[in-house]
C-alpha positions as CSV (number, residue, x, y, z in Angstrom):
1,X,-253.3,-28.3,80.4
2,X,-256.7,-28.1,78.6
3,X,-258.7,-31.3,77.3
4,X,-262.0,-31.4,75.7
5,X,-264.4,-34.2,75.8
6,X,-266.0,-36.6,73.9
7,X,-261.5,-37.7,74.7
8,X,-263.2,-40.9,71.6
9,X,-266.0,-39.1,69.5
10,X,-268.4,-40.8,67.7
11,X,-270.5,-44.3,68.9
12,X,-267.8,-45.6,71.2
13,X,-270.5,-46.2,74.1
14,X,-269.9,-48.1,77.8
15,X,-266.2,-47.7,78.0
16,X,-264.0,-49.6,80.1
17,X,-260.3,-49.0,81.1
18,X,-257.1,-50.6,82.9
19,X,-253.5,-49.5,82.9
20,X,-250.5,-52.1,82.3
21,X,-247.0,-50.6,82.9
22,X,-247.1,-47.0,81.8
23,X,-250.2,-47.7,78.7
24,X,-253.8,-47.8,79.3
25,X,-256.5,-49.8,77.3
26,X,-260.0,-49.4,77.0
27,X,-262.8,-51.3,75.2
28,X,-266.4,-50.1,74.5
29,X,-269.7,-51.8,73.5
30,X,-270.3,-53.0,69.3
31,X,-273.9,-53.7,69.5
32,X,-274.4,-55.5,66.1
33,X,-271.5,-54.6,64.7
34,X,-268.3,-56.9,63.5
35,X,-265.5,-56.5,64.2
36,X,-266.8,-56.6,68.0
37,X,-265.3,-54.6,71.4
38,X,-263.1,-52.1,70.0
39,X,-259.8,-52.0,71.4
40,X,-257.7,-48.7,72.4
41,X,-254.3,-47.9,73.6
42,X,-253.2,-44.8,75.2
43,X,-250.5,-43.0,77.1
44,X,-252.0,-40.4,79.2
45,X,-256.1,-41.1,79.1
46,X,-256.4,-38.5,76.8
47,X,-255.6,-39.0,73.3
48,X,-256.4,-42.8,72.1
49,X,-255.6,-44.7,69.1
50,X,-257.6,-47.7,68.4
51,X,-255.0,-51.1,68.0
52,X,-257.9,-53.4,66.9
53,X,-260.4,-55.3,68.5
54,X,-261.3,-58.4,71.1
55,X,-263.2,-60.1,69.1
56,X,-262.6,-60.6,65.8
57,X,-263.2,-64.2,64.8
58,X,-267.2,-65.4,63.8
59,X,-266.3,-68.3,65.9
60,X,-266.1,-66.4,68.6
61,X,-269.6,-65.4,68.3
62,X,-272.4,-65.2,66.4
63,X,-274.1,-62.2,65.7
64,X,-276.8,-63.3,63.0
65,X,-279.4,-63.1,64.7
66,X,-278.5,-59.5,66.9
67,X,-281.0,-56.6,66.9
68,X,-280.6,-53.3,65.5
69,X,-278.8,-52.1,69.3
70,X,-278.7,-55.7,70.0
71,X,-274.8,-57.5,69.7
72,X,-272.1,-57.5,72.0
73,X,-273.1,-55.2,75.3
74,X,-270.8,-53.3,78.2
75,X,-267.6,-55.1,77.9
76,X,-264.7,-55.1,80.8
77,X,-261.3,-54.8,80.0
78,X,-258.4,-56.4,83.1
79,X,-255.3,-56.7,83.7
80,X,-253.9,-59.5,85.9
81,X,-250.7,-61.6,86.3
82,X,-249.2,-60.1,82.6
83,X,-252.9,-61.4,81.2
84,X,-255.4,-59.0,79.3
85,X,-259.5,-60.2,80.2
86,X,-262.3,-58.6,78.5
87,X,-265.7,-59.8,79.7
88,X,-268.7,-59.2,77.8
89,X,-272.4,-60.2,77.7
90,X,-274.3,-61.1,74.1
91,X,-277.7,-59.2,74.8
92,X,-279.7,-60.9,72.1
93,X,-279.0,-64.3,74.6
94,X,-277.8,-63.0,77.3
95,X,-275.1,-65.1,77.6
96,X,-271.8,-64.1,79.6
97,X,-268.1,-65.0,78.3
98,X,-265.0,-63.3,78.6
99,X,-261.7,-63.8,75.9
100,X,-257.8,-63.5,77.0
101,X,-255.0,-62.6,75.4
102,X,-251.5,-62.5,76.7
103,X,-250.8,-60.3,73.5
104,X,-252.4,-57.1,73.9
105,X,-251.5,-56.7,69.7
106,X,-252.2,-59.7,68.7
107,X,-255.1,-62.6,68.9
108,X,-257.3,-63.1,71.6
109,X,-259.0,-66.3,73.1
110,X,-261.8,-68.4,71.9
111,X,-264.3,-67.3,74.3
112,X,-265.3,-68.8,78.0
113,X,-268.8,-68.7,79.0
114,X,-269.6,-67.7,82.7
115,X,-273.3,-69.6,84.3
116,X,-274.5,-65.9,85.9
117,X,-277.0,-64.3,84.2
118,X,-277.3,-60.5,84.2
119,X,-275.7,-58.2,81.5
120,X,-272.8,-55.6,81.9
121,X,-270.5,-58.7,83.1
122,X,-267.1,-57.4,85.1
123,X,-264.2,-59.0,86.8
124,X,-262.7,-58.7,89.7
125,X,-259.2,-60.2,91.1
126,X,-257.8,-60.7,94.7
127,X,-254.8,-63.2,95.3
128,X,-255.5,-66.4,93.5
129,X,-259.3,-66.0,93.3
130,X,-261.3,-64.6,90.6
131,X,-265.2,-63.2,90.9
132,X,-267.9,-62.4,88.7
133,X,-270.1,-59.4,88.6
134,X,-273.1,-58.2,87.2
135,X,-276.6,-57.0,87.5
136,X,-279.4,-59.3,87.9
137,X,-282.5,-60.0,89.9
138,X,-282.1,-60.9,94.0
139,X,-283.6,-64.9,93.7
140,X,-285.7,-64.1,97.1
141,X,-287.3,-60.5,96.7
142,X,-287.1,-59.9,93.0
143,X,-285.1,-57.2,93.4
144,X,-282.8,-55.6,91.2
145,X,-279.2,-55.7,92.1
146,X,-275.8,-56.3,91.6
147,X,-274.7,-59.5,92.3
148,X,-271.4,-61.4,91.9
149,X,-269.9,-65.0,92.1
150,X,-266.1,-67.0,92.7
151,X,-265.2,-68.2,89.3
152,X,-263.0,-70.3,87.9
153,X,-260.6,-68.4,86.1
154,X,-259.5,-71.3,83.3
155,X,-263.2,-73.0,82.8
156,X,-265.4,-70.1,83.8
157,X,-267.1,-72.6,86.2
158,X,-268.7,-71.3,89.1
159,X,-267.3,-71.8,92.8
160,X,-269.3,-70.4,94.5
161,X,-273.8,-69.0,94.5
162,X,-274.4,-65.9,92.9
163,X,-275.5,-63.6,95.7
164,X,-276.6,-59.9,95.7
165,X,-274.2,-57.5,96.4
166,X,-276.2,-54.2,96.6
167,X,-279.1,-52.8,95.2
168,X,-278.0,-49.2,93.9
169,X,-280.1,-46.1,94.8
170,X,-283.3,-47.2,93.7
171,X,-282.9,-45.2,90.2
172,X,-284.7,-47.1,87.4
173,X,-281.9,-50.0,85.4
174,X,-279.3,-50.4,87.8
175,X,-276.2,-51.6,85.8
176,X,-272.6,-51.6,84.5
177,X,-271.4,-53.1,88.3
178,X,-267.5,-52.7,88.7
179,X,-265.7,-53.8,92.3
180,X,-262.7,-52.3,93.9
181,X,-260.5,-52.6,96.0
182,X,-258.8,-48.7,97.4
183,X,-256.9,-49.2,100.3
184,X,-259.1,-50.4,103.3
185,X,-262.8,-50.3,101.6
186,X,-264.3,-52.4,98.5
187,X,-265.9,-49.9,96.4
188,X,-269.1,-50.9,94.5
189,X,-269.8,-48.7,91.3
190,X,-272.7,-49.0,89.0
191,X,-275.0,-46.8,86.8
192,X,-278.7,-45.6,87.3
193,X,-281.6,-43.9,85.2
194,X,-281.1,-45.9,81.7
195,X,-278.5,-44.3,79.3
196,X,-280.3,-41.3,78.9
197,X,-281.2,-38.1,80.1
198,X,-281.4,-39.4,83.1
199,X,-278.4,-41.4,83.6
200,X,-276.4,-41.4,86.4
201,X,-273.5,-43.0,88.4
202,X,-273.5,-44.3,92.3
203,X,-271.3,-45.8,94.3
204,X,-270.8,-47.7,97.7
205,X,-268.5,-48.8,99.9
206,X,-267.5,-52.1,102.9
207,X,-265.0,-53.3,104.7
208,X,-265.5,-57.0,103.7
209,X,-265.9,-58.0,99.6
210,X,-269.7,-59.2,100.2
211,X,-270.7,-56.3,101.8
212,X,-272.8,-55.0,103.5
213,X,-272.1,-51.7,101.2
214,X,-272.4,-48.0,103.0
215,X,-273.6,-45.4,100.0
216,X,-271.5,-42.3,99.5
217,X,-273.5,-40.1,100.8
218,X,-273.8,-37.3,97.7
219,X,-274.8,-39.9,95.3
220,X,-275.3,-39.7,92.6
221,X,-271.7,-38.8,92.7
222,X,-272.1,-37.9,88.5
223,X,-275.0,-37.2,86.3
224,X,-275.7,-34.5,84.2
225,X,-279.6,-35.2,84.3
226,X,-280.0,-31.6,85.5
227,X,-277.8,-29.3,83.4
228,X,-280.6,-28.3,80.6
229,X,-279.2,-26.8,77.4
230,X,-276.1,-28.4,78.1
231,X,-274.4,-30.0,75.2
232,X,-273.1,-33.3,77.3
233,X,-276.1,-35.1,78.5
234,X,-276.4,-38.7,79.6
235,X,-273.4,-39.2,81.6
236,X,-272.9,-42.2,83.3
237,X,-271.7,-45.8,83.1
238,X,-268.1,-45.9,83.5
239,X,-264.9,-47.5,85.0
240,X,-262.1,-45.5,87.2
241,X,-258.6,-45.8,86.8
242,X,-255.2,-44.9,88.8
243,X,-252.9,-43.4,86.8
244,X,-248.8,-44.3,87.2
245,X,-248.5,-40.4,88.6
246,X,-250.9,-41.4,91.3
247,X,-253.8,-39.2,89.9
248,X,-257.3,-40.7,89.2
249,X,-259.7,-41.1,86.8
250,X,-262.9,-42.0,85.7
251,X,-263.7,-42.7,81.5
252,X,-268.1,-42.7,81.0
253,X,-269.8,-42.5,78.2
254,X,-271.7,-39.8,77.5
255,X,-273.7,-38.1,74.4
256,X,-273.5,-34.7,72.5
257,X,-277.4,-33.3,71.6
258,X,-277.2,-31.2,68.0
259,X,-278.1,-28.3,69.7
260,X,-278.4,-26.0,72.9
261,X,-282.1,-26.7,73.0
262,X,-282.5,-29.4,70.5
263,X,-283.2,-33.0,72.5
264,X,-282.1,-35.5,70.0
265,X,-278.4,-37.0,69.3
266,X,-277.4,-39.3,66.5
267,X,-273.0,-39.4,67.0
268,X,-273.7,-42.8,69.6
269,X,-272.8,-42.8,73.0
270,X,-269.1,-41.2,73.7
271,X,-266.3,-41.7,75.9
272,X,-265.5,-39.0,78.4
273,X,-263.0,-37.9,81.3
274,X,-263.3,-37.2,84.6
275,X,-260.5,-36.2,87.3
276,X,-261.3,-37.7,90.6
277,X,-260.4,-36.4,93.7
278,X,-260.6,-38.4,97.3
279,X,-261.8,-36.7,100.3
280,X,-261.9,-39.6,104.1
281,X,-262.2,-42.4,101.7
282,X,-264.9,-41.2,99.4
283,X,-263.8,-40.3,96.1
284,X,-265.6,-37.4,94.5
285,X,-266.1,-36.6,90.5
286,X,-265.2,-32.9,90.1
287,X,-268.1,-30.8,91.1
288,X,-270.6,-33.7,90.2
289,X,-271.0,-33.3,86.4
290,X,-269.1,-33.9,83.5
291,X,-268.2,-30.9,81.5
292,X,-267.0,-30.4,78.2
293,X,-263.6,-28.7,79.2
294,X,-261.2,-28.9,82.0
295,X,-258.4,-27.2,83.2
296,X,-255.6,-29.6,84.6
297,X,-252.6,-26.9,86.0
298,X,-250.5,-29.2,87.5
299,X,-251.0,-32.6,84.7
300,X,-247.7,-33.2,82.7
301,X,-247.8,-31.4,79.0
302,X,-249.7,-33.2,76.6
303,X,-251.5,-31.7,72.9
304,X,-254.6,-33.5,72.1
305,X,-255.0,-34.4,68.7
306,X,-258.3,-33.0,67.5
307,X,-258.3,-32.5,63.5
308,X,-258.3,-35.8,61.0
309,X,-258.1,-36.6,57.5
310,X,-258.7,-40.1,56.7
311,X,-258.7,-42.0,53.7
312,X,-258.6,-46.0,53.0
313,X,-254.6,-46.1,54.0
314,X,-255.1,-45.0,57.4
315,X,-258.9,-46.4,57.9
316,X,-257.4,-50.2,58.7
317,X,-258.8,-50.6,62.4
318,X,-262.3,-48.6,62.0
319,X,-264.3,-50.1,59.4
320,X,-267.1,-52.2,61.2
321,X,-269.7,-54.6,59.1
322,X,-273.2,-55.1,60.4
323,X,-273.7,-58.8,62.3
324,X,-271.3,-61.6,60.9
325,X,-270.9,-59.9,57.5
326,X,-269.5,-61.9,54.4
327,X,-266.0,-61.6,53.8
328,X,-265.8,-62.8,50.2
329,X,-267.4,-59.7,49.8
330,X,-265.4,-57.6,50.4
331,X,-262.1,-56.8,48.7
332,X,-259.7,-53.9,50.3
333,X,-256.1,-52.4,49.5
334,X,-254.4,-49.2,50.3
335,X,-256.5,-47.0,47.6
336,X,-259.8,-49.0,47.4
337,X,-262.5,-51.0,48.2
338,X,-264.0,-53.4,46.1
339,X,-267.4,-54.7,47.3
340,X,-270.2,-57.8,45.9
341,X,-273.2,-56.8,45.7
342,X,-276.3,-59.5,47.2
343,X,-280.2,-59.3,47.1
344,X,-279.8,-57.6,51.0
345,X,-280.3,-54.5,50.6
346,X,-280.6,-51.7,53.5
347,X,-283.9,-52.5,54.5
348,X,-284.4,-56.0,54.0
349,X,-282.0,-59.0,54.9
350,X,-279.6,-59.0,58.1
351,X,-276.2,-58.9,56.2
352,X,-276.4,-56.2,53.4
353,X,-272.5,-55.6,52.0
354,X,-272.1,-52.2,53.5
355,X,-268.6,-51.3,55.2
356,X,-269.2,-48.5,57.4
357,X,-267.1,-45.9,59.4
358,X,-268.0,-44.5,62.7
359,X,-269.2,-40.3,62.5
360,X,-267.2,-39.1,64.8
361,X,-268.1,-35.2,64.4
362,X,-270.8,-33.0,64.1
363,X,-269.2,-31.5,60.9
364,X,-267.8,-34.0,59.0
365,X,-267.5,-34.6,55.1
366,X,-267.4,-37.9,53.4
367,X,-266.9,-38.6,49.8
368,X,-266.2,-41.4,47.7
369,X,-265.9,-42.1,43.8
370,X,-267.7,-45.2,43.1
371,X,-267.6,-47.3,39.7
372,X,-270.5,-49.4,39.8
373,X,-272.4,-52.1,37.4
374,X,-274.4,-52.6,40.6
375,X,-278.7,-52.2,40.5
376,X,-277.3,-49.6,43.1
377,X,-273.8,-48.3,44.8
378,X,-273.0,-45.6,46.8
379,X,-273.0,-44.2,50.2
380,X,-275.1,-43.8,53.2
381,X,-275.8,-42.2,56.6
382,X,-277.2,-45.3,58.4
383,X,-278.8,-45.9,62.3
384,X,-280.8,-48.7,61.3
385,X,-282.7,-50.8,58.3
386,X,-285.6,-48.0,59.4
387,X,-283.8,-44.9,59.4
388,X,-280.7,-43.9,56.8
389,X,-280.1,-41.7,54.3
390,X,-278.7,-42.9,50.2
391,X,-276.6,-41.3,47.6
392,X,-276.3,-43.9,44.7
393,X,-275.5,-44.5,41.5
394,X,-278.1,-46.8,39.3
395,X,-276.9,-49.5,37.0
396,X,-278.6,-47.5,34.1
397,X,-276.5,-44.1,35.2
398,X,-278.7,-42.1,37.4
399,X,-277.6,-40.9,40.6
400,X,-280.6,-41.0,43.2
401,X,-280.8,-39.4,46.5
402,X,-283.6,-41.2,48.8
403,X,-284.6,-41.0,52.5
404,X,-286.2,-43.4,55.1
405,X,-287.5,-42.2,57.9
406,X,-289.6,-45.5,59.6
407,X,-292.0,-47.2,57.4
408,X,-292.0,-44.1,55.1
409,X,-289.0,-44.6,52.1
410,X,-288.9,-41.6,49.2
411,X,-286.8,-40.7,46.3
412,X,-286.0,-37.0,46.5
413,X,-284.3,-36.5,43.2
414,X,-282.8,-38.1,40.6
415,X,-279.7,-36.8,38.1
416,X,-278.2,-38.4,35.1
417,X,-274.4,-39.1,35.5
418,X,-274.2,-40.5,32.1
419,X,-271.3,-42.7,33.2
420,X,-270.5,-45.6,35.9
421,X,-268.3,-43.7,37.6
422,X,-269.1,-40.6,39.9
423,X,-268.1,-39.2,42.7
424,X,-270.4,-38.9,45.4
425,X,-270.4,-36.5,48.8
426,X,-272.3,-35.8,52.2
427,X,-271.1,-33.1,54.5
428,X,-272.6,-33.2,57.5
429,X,-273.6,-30.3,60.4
430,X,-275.1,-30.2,63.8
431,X,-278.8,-30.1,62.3
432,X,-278.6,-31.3,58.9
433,X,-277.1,-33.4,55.9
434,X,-275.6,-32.2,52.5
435,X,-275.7,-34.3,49.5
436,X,-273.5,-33.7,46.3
437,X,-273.2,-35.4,43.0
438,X,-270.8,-34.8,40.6
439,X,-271.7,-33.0,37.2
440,X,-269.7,-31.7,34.5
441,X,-269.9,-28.1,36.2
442,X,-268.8,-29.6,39.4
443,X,-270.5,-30.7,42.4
444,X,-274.2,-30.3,42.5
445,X,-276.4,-30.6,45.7
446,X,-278.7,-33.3,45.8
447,X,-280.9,-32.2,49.0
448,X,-280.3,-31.9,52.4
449,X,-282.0,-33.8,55.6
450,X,-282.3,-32.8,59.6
451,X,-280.1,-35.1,61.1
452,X,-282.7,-35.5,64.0
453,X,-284.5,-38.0,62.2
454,X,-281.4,-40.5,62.3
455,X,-280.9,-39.5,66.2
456,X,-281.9,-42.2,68.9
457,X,-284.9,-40.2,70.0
458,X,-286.6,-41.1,66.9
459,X,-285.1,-44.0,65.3
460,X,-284.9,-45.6,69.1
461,X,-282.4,-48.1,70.2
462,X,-279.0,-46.5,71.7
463,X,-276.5,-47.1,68.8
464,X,-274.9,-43.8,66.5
465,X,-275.0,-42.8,63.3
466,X,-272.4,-44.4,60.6
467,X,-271.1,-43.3,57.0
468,X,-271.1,-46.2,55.2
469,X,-269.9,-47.6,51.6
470,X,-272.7,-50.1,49.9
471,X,-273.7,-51.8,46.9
472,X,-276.8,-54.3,46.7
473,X,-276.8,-56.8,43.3
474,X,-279.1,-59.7,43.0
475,X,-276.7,-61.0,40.4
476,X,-273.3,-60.5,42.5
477,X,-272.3,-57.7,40.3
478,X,-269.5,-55.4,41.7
479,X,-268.8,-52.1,42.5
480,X,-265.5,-50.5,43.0
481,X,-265.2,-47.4,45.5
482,X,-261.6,-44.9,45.0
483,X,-261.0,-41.9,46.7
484,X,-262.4,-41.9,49.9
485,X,-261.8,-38.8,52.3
486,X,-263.1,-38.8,55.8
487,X,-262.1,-35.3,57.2
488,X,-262.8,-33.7,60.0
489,X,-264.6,-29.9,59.6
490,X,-264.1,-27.4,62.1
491,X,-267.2,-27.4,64.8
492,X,-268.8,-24.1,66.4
493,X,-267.1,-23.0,69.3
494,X,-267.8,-24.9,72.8
């Protein structure tokens, strides 16, 4: 059976998986976004559904102050003793927690801070002790490293000194440590090269949990740092899996670039699939690189679900709210979203009301009909307070269509609606954005922008581009937003 990857499309980046029973769940990094740590469920690794999230209380942390690609980093999902553990750093602080949940559906934890420093936090279990991984700085030399400590598993207090545990290949930002244990060798894993073009993944392996740490000899045992023109770049920092058929796996994120020769991506950070093979106790990666396709003859039958065709009844889990947004403001049923307008707007102020959904294709289309007393409602294709795109309506009736692009904002064109109420469109491609307004003749295009200006490569940072509904009101006024269709276009052929 054939799978393609990005297996989750769009900014899902730094996944993380385990497997309880015959059902596998993964988490992935929020940044500054709340909810925080997506959560997904699966049956067979390939097709996920997202059941919620791990943290989704402000008490259980405080994103007001979180960056642009700040927030919650490089979560870990475990499973131990019928108990789910997600452990995650808050970059902005660098501060190291982890929340439980004996639920997998329901609640989790107030969280429990860990005294290690480092980001990319993971966990590792043997009998009735617990330890703490993550990268960090060797206290003698100054090296990099990974480094770990015993915890306890109740307070989070330490047990034991934080002590280096290897220090990678030499590549440049060693991180996202995970340890194993695989029959008679510990297996170290972590990432190399920063999460881009030149990321990568390495591993070593001891006989004894503190090392010392032989490297596998053919590291980097993934990276796709050399396979120019290649749609997948940046593969790397990822977590491996056994499977209850005995077959391994191993989920990394990677990114999709617009185009064959076109450098820049602006989807976020994905999660991809590997099968992994073992070979005298090494365990190899397919051929070394992650590729867009793969051919599994001998994997039970499965159909991955590709196509979509959203709208607000079926949007429940996905929405996401920059930092620790303001719930008042926001009012949601079945068929609509009402939303309060504030003096932040989407260049100014840390909590503008915007509700935004992930884009998880290249071609996608998004429209929305938005009734609005608001100084200005409507939609946009957001990275960051620097960098977005805006189709809205004015309190007076016009429709405007405006650009930022750094420290450089422009109206492109204006159109009178005449009315309140309008609907309002982007479809998106590989290279550029489509604007629409409705008219009396029907939909009329506003403009159209590269979408390289919104990519990382430009706007910087490491998050992905969003759709998102908004409405800014120095008087509180409100806007109302109906018929909202998220739908999936088809791409060009792989």
């Amino acid at each position: 059976m054939k799978y393609q990857n990005p297996v989750v499309r769009g900014m899902y980046p730094d996944p993380s998986v385990c497997r309880a029973g015959d059902k596998y769940y993964m988490v992935c990094s929020s940044n500054h976004f709340f909810p925080a740590v997506p959560l997904f469920e699966s049956r067979d690794m390939v097709n996920w559904q997202q059941i919620g999230h791990c943290i989704t209380r402000q008490s259980q942390v405080d994103l007001s102050d979180a960056d642009k690609s700040g927030g919650i980093f490089a979560p870990t999902i475990r499973y131990y003793r019928n108990r789910f553990y997600m452990v995650t750093t808050k970059a902005d602080t660098h501060t190291n927690f982890y929340v439980w949940t004996d639920n997998i559906h329901g609640e989790w934890s107030e969280p429990v801070f860990v005294e290690q420093d480092g980001i990319d936090p993971s966990l590792y279990f043997e009998g009735d002790r617990t330890y703490f991984i993550s990268n960090g700085y060797d206290a003698e030399s100054g090296r990099a490293c990974i480094q770990m400590c015993e915890i306890d598993i109740e307070t989070g207090k330490k047990k034991s000194e934080t002590k280096p545990l290897w220090y990678g290949t030499g590549g440049r930002y060693i991180e996202a440590p995970h340890l194993y244990k695989f029959g008679e060798y510990y297996y170290i894993l972590d990432a190399e090269g920063g999460t881009e073009y030149g990321h990568m993944v390495n591993y070593a392996r001891g006989r004894s949990l503190w090392g010392p740490f032989e490297p596998f000899p053919q590291n980097p045992v993934l990276t796709n740092r050399n396979l120019g023109g290649y749609m997948l770049q940046g593969a790397g920092h990822g977590d491996i899996v056994e499977d209850q058929n005995g077959k391994w796996w191993f989920m990394h994120l990677a990114f999709r670039q617009s185009g064959q020769w076109l450098t820049y991506h602006h989807l976020g950070r994905e999660c991809c699939l590997v099968p992994v093979e073992w070979k005298d106790g090494w365990f190899y990666m397919g051929d070394g690189t992650s590729h867009l396709a793969y051919e599994l003859p001998d994997r039970e039958a499965f159909i991955q679900e590709r196509s979509f065709h959203k709208t607000f009844e079926n949007l429940e889990k996905e929405w996401c709210f920059l930092r620790n947004y303001r719930e008042e403001n926001y009012v949601f049923d079945t068929k609509s979203l009402k939303l309060k307008g504030t003096k932040d707007n989407l260049f100014e102020g840390k909590l503008p009301t915007m509700a935004a959904l992930r884009q998880n294709e290249f071609r996608e289309e998004f429209s929305v009909t938005v009734k609005s007393g608001c100084e200005e409602a409507g939609i946009t294709v957001y990275m960051d307070e620097r960098h977005h795109y805006d189709l809205y309506l004015e309190a007076k009736g016009n429709v405007v269509l405006r650009f930022t692009i750094g420290c450089v904002s422009k109206e492109m064109k204006t159109i009178s609606a005449a009315q309140k109420k309008v609907a309002l469109k982007i479809e998106a491609k590989e290279e550029q954005y489509h604007f629409f307004a409705e008219t009396q003749g029907g939909f009329a295009e506003m403009g159209c922008a590269d979408t390289r200006y919104l990519s990382s490569e430009v706007a910087g940072g490491f998050t992905g581009v969003v759709f998102g509904l908004y409405a800014v009101d120095e008087n509180g006024a409100c806007a109302e937003f109906t018929e909202l269709v998220k739908a999936y276009r088809e791409e060009k052929a792989l």
